[in-house]
C-alpha positions in Angstrom: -55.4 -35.8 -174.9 -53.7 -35.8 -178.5 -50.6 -37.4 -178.7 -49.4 -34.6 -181.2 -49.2 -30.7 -180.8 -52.9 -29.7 -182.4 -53.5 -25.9 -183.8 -55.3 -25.0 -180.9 -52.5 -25.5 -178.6 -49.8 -23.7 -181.1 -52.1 -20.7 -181.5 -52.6 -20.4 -177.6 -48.6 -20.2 -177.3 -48.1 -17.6 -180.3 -51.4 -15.7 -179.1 -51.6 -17.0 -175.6 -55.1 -17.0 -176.1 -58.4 -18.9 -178.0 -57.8 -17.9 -181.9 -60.6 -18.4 -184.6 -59.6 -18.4 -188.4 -62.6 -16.3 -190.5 -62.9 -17.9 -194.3 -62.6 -15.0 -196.6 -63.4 -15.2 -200.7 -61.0 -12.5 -201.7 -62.3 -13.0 -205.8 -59.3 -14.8 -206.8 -58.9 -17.5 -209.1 -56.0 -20.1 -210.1 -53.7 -20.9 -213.0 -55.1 -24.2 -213.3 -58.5 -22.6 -214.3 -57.8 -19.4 -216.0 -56.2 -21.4 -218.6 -52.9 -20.3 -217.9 -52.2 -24.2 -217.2 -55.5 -25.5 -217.7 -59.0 -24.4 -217.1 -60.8 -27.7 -215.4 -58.5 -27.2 -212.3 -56.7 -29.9 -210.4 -58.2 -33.8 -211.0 -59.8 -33.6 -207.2 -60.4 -29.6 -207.0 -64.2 -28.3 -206.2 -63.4 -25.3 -204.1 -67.2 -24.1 -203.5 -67.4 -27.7 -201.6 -64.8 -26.1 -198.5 -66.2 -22.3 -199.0 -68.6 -21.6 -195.6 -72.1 -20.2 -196.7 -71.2 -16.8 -195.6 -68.6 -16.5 -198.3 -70.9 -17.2 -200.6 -73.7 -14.9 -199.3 -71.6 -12.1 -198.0 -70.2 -9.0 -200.4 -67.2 -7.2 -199.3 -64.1 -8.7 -197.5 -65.3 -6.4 -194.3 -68.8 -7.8 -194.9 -67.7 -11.7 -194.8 -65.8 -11.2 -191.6 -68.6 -9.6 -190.2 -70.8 -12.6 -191.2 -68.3 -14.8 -190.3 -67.9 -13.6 -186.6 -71.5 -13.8 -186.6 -72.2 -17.5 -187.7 -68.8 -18.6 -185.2 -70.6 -16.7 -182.7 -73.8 -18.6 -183.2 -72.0 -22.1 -182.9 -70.5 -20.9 -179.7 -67.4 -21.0 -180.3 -65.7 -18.6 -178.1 -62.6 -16.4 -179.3 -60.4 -14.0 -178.0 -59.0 -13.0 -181.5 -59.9 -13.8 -185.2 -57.7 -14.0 -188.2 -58.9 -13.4 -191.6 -58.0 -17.0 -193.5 -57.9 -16.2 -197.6 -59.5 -19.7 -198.5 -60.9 -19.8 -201.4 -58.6 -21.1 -204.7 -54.8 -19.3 -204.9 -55.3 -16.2 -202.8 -51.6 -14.7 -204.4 -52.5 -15.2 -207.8 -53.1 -11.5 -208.7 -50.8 -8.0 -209.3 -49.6 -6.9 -205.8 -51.8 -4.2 -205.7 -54.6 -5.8 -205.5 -53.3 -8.5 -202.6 -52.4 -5.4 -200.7 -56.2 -3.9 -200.8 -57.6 -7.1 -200.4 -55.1 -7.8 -197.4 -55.1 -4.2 -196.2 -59.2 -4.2 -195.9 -59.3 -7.4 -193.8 -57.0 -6.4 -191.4 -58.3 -3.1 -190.9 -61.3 -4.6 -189.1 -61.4 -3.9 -185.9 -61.4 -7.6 -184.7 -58.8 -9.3 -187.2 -55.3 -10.2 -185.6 -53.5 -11.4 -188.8 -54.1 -13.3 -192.1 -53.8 -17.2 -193.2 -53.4 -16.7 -196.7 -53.7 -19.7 -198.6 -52.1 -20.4 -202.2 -50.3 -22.3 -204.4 -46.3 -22.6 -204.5 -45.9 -21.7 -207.5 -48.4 -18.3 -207.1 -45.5 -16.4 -205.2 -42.8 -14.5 -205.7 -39.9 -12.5 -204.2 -41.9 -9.2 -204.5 -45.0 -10.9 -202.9 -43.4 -12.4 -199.9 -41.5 -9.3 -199.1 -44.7 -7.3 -199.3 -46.1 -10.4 -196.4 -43.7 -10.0 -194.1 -43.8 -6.5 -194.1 -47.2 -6.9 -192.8 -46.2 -9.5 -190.4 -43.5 -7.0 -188.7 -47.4 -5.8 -187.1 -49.3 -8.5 -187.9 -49.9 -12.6 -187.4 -49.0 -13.8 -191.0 -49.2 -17.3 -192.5 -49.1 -18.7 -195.8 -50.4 -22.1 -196.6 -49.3 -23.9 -199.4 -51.2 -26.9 -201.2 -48.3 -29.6 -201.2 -51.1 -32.3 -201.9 -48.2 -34.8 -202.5 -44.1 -35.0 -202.8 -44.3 -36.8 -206.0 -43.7 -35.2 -209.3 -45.4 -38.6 -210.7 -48.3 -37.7 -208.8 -48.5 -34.1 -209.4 -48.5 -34.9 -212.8 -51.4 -37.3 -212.7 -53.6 -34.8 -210.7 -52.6 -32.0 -213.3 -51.0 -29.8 -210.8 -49.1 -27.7 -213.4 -45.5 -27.5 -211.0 -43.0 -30.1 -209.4 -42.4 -30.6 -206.3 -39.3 -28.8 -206.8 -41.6 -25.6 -206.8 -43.0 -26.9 -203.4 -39.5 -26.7 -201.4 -38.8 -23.3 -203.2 -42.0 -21.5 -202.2 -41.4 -22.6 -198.3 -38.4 -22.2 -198.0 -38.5 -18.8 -199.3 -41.5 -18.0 -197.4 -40.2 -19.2 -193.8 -36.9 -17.4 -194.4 -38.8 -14.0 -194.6 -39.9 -15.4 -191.0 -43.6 -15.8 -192.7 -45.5 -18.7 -190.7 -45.5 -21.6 -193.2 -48.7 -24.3 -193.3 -49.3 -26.9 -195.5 -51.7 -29.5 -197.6 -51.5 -32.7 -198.2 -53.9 -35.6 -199.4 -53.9 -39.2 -198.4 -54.8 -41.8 -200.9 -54.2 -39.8 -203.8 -53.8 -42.6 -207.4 -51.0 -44.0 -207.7 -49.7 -44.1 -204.0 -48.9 -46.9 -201.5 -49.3 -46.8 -198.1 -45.4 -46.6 -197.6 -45.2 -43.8 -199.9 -48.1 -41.8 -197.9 -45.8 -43.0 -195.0 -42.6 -41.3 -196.4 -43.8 -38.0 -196.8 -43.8 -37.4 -193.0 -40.2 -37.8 -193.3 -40.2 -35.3 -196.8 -42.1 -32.8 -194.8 -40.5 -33.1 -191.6 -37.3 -32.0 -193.1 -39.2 -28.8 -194.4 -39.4 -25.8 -192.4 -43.3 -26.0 -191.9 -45.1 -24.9 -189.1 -48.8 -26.4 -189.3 -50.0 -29.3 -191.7 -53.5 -30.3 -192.6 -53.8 -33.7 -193.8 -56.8 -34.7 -195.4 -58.5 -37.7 -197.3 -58.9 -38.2 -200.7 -62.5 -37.0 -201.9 -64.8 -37.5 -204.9 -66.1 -34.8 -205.3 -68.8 -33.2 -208.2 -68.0 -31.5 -210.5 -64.5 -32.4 -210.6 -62.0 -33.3 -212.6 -61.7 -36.7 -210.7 -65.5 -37.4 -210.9 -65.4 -37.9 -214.4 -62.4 -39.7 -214.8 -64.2 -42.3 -212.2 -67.6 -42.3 -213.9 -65.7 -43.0 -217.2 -63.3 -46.1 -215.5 -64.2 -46.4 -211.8 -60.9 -48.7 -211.5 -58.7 -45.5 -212.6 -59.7 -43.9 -209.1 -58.4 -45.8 -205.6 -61.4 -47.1 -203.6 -61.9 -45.4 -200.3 -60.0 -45.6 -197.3 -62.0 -47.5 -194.1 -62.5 -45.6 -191.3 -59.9 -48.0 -189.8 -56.7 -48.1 -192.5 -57.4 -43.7 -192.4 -57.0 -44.1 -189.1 -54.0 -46.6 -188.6 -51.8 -44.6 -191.8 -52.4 -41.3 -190.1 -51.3 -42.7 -186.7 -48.4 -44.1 -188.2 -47.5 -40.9 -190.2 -47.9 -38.4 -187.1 -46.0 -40.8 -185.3 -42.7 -40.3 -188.1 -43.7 -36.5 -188.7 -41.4 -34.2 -186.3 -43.1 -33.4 -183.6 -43.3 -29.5 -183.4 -45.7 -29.4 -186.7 -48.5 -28.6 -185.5 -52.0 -30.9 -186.7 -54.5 -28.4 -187.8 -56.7 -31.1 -189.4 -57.0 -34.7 -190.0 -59.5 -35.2 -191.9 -62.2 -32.8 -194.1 -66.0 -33.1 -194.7 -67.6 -31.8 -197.3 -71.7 -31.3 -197.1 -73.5 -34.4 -199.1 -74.7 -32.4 -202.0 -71.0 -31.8 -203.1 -69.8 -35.8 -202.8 -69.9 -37.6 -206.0 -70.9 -41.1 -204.6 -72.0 -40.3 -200.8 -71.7 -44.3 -200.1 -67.4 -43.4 -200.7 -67.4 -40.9 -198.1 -67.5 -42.1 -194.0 -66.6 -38.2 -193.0 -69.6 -35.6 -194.0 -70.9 -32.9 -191.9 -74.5 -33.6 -192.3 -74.6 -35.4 -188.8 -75.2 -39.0 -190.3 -71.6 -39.7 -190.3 -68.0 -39.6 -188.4 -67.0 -35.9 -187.8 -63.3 -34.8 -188.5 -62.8 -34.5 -184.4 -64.2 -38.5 -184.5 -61.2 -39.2 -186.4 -58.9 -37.0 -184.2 -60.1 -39.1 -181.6 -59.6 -42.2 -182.8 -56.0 -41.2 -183.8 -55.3 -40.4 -180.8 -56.4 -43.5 -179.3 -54.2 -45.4 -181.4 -51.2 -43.1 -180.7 -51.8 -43.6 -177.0 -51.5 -47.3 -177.4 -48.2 -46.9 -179.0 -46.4 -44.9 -176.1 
């Protein structure tokens, strides 16, 4: 058994039942590629490389949830409830009324339960997160930000376009509305040592988050990041072993407070989308650790610590 509180376990005690996010490509876009900061995106950003095929194959909001029910359905994964997860890029970045018929249609399906809208912190505002928990007076509502590190230095060299400043703001604000508040972050980012990747456990502990998803570093095509390596492979930080992944994020659950629930660990991304597939020991073509491998293995190691 874990030796942390997983997603599954926090959704069966707000649902009391099995809960299955749907990935939903609502059309939006991000300030980092519009060119209101920038128009390449963050250094490590390819968002089509998390996007489930459906999204991409599916039309209408209503139509992807259908699809999406349908594919879960096919890997047997058995639900009692779904919830509509806005995935793809920064899924507040538009005028309110468009969130509110892009919102509005997903959870008018007859099997959604809520929404996990996912966004950047500094894609909200006051009028936005009143208009959230106004739906959540009915509705399951999260938000989940993309921290991807508590260092302005950092943020800076990744191109983020905010501080981290912006970060505490955003969830704050959100979990005073009594909004569910997730976050991002990314291990082995440039420029960070292991202690530093250590101390953000205690940054985000002190934060009034609900869910985390941690996830390594990736080199991914088309990015930002792949260039800058192909152009001075020393500027990006070699991989993680499957072993120092697994030892940091053991040590980091075992300083992060223990009510945050783990929704992830670790991500895959299919081959096609990795920059150098000899970097990456997680990928979901079968040939390589899964993301509940590495789940396993931290929980191993946290079992040896009690």
């Amino acid at each position: 058994m874990p030796s942390y509180l997983t997603y599954a376990d926090y959704c069966r005690r707000l649902f009391g039942t099995t809960v299955q996010k749907i990935a939903v490509d609502g059309g939006f876009t991000c300030p980092n590629r519009d060119g209101t900061l920038g128009a390449t995106g963050c250094t490590f950003c390819n968002g089509e490389a998390f996007a489930p095929a459906y999204c991409r194959t599916a039309g209408s909001i209503t139509q992807q949830i259908d699809e999406g029910i349908r594919f879960h359905t096919r890997r047997h994964r058995k639900a009692s409830r779904y919830v509509a997860y806005f995935q793809a890029y920064s899924n507040t970045y538009a005028p309110l009324e468009v969130l509110r018929q892009r919102y509005e249609e997903a959870l008018s399906h007859p099997m959604i339960s809520g929404l996990v809208v996912s966004t950047r912190p500094d894609c909200v505002d006051d009028e936005k997160l009143d208009y959230l928990a106004s739906l959540a007076q009915q509705h399951y509502v999260a938000v989940e930000y993309g921290i991807e590190s508590c260092y302005d230095d950092t943020l800076r060299r990744i191109h983020r376009g905010h501080d981290f400043a912006c970060t505490v703001r955003a969830i704050r604000a959100t979990a005073t509305r009594g909004l569910h508040v997730g976050g991002h972050l990314i291990l082995g980012l440039p420029g960070e040592s292991r202690e530093q990747m250590l101390a953000e456990a205690d940054i985000l502990s002190a934060l009034p988050l609900e869910t985390l998803k941690l996830h390594q570093l990736q080199l991914l095509r088309g990015s930002e990041l792949e260039r800058l390596w192909r152009e001075d492979p020393a500027s990006v930080p070699p991989p993680f072993t499957v072993e120092e992944y697994v030892s940091l994020v053991a040590d980091f659950l075992h300083r992060l407070r223990p009510d945050i629930a783990i929704e992830r660990l670790a991500a895959e991304v299919p081959p096609r989308y990795q920059a150098d597939p000899s970097r990456c020991w997680c990928r979901d073509d079968g040939s390589h650790l899964r993301p509940e491998d590495i789940a396993r293995l931290v929980s191993q190691r946290l079992s040896h610590r009690v």
